[in-house]
N, CA and C atoms as a LAMMPS dump frame, in Angstrom:
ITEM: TIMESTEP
0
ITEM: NUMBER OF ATOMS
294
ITEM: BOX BOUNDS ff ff ff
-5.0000000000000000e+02 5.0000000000000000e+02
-5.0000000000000000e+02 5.0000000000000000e+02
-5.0000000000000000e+02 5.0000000000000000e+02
ITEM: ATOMS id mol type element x y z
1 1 1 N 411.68 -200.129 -246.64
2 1 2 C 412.518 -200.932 -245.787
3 1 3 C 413.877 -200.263 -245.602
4 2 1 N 414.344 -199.651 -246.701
5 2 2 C 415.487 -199.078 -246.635
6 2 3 C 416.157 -197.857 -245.463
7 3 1 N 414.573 -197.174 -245.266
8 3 2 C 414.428 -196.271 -244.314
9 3 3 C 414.728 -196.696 -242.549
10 4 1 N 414.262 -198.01 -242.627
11 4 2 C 413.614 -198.428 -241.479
12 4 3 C 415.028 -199.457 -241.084
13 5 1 N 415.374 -200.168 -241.842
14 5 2 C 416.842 -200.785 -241.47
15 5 3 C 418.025 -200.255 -242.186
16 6 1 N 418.026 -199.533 -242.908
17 6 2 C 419.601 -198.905 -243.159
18 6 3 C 419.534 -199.728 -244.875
19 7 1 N 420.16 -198.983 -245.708
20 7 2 C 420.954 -199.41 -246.786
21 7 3 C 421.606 -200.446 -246.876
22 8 1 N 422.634 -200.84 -246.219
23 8 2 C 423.147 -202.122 -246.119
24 8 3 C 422.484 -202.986 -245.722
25 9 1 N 421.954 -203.309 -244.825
26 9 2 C 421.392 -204.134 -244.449
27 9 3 C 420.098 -204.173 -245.797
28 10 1 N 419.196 -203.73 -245.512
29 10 2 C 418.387 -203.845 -246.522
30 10 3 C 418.283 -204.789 -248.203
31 11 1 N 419.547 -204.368 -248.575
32 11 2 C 420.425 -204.783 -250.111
33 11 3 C 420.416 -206.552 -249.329
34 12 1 N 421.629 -206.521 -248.269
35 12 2 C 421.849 -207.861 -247.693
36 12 3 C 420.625 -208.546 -247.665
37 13 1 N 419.571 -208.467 -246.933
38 13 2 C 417.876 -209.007 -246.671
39 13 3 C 417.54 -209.1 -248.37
40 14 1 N 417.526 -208.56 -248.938
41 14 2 C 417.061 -208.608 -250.206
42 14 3 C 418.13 -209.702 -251.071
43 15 1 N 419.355 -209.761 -251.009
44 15 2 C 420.102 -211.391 -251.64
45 15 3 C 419.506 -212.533 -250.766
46 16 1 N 419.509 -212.235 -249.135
47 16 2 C 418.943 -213.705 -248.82
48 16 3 C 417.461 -214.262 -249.488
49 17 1 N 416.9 -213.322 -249.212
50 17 2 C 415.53 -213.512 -249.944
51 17 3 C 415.185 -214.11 -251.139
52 18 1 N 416.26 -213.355 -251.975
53 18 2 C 416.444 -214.016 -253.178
54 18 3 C 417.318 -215.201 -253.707
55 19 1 N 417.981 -215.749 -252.981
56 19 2 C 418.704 -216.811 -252.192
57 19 3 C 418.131 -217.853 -251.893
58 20 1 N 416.637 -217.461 -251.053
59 20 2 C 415.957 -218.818 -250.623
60 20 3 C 414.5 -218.227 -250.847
61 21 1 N 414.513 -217.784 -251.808
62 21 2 C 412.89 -217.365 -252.631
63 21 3 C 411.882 -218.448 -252.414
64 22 1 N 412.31 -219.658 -252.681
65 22 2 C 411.697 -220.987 -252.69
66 22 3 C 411.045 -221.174 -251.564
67 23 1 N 412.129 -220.634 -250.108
68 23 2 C 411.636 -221.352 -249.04
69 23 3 C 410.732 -219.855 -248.63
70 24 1 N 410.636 -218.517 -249.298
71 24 2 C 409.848 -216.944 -248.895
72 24 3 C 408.301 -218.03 -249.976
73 25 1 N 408.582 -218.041 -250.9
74 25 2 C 407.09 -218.716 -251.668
75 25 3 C 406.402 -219.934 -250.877
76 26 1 N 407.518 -220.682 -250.107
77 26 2 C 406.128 -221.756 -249.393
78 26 3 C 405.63 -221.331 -248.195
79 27 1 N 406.332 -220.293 -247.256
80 27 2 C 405.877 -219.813 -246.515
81 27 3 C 404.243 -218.971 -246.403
82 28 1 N 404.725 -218.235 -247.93
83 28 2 C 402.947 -217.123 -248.283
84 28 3 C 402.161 -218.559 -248.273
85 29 1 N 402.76 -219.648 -248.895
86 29 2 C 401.194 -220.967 -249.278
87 29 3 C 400.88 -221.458 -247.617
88 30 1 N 401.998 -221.239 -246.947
89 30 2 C 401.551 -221.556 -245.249
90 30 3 C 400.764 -221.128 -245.152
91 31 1 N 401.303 -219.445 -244.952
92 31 2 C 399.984 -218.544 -244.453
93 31 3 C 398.619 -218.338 -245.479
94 32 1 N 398.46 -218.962 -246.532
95 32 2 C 397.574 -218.565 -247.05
96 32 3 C 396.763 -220.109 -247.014
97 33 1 N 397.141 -221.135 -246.867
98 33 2 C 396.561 -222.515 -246.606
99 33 3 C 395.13 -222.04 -245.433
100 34 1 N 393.637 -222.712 -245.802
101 34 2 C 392.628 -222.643 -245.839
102 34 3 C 393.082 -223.337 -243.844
103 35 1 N 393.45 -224.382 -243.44
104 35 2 C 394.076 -224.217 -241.752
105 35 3 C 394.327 -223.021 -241.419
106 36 1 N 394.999 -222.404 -241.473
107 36 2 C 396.128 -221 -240.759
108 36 3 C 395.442 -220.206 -241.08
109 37 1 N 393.651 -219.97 -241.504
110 37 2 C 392.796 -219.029 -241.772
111 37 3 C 393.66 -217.688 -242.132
112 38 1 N 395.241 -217.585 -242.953
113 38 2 C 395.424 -216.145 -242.94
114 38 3 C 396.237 -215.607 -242.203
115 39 1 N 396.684 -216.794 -240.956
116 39 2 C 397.78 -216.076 -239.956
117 39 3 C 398.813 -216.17 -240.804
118 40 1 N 399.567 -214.755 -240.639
119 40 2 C 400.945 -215.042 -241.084
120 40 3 C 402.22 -214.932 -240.143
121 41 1 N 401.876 -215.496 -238.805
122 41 2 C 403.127 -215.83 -237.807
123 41 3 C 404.079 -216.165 -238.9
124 42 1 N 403.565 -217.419 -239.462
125 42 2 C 404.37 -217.861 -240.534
126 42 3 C 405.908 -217.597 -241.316
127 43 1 N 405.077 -216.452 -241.895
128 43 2 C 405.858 -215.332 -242.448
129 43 3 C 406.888 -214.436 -241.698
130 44 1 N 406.267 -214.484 -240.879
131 44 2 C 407.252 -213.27 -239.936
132 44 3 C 408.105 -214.063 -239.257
133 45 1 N 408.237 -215.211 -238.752
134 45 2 C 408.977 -216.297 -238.182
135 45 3 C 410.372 -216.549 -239.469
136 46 1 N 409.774 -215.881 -240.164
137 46 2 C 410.124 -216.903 -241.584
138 46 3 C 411.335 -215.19 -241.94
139 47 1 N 410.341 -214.256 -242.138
140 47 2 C 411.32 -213.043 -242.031
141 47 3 C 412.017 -212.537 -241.192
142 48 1 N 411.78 -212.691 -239.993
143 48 2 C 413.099 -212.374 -238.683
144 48 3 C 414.052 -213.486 -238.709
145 49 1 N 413.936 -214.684 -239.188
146 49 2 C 415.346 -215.42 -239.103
147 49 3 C 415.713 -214.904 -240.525
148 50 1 N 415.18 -214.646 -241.538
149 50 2 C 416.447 -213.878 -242.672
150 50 3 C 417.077 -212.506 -242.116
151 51 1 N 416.293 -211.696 -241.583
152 51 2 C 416.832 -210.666 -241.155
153 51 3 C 417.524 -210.835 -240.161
154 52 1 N 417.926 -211.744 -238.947
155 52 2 C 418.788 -212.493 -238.107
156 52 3 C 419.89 -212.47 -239.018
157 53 1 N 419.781 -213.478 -240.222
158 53 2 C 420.956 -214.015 -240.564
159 53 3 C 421.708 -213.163 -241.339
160 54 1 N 420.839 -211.967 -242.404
161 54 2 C 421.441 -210.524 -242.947
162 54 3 C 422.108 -210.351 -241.718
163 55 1 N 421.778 -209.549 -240.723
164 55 2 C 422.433 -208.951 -239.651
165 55 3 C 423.69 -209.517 -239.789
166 56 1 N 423.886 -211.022 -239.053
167 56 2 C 424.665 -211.329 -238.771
168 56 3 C 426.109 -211.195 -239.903
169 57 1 N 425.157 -212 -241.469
170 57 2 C 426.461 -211.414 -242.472
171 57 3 C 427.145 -210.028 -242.435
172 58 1 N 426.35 -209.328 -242.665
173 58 2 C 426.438 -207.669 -242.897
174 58 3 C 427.566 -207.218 -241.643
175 59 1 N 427.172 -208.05 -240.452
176 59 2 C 428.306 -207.436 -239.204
177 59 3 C 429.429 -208.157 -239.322
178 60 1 N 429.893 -209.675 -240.113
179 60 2 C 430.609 -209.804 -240.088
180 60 3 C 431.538 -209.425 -241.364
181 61 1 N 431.003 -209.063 -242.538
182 61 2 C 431.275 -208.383 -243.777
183 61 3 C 432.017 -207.134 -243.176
184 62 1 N 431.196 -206.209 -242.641
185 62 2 C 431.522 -205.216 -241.989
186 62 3 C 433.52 -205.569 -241.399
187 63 1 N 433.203 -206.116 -240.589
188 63 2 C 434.178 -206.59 -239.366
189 63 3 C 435.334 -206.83 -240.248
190 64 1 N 435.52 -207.854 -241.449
191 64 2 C 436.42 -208.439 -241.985
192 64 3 C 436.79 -206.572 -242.75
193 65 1 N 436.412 -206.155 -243.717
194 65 2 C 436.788 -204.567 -243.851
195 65 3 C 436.878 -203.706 -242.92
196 66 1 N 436.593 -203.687 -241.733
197 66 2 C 437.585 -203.157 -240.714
198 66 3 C 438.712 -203.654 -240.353
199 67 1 N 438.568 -204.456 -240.398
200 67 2 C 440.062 -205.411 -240.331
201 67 3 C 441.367 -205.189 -241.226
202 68 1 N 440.539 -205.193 -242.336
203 68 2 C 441.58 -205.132 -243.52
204 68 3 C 442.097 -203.672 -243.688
205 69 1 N 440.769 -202.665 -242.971
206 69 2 C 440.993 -201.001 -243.491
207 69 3 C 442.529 -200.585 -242.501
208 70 1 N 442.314 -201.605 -241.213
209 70 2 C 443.337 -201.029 -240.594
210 70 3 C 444.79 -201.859 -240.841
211 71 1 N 444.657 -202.694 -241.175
212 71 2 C 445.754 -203.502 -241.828
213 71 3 C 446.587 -202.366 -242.539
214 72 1 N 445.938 -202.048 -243.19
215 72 2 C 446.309 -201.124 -244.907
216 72 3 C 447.105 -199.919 -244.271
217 73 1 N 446.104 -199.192 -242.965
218 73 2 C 446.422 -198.024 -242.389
219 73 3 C 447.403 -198.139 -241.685
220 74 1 N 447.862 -198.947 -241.27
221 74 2 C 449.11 -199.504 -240.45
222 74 3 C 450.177 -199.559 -241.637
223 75 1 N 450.527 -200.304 -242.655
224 75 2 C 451.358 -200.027 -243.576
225 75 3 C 451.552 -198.8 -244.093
226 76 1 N 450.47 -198.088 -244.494
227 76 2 C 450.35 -196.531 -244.894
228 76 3 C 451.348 -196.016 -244.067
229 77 1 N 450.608 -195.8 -242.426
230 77 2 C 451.932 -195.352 -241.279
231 77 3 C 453.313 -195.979 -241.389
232 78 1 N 453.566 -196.843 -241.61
233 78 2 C 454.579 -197.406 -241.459
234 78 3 C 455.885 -196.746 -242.928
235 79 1 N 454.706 -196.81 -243.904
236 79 2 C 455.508 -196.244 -245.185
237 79 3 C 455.687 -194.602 -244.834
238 80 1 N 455.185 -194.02 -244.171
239 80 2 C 455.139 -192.3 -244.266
240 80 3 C 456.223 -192.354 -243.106
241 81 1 N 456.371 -193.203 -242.173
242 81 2 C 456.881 -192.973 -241.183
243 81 3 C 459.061 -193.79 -241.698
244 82 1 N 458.837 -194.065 -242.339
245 82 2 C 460.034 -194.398 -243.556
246 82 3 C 460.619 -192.471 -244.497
247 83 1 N 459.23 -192.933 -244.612
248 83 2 C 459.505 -191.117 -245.846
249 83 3 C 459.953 -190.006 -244.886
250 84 1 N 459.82 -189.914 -243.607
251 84 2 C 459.776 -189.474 -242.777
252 84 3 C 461.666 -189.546 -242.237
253 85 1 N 461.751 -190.724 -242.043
254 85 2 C 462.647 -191.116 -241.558
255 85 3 C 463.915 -190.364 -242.757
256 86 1 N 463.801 -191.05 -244.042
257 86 2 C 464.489 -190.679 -244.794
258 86 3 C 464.864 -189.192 -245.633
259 87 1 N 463.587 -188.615 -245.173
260 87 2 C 464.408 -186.75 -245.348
261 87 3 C 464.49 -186.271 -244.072
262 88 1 N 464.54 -186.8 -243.521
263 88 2 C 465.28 -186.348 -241.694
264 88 3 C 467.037 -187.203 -241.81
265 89 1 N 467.059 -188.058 -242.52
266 89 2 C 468.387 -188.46 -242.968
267 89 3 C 469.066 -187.815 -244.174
268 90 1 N 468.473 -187.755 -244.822
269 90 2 C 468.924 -186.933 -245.781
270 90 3 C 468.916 -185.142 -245.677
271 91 1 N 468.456 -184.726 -244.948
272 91 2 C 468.652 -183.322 -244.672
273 91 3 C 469.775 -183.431 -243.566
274 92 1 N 470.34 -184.325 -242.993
275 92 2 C 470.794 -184.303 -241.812
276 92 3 C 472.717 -184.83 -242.575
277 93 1 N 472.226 -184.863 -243.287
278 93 2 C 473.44 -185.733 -243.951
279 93 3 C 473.855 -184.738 -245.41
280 94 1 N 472.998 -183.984 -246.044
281 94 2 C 472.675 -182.877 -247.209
282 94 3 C 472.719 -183.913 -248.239
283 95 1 N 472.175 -184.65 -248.198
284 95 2 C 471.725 -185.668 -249.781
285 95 3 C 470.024 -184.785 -249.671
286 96 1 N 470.135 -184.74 -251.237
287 96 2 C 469.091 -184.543 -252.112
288 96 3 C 467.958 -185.585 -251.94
289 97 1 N 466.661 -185.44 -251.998
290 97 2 C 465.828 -186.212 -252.224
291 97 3 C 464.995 -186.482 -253.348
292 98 1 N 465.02 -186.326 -254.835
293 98 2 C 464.275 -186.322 -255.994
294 98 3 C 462.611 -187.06 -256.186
């Protein structure tokens, strides 16, 4: 699976799963109930809305650490652009910088 949807995602699908194990175990007794001769629509109905809802965490997980990465990177600039400021003042003025 890891191959086929990516690392992240994958890990993510694998907590929901294990998350709502309960509701992945009555699903196999769906598809395996002596009616449903064996179909497992069931199942797969049952695994594309977890993998729906991984997706959806994983992109918004994603999103919130992009968010924050550039938050950070913006202060970073902001601090270099200070350090910046201040030995362009201080060379300009002959104070030392230690």
């Amino acid at each position: 699976m890891k191959n086929e949807l990516g690392l992240l995602l994958s890990l993510r699908l694998s907590y929901l799963i294990k998350d709502n194990v309960k509701k992945y175990y009555e699903t196999f007794d769906i598809c395996n109930d002596i009616k449903n001769r064996d179909d497992i629509i069931y199942f797969v109905l049952m695994f594309l809305d977890l993998l729906v809802e991984a997706t959806g965490d994983l992109f918004n997980k994603l999103n919130n650490l992009s968010e924050r990465l550039e938050f950070y990177l913006e202060i970073i600039n902001r601090l270099d652009l200070r350090k910046k400021l201040l030995l362009t003042y201080t060379r300009k003025f002959g104070h030392k910088v230690k």
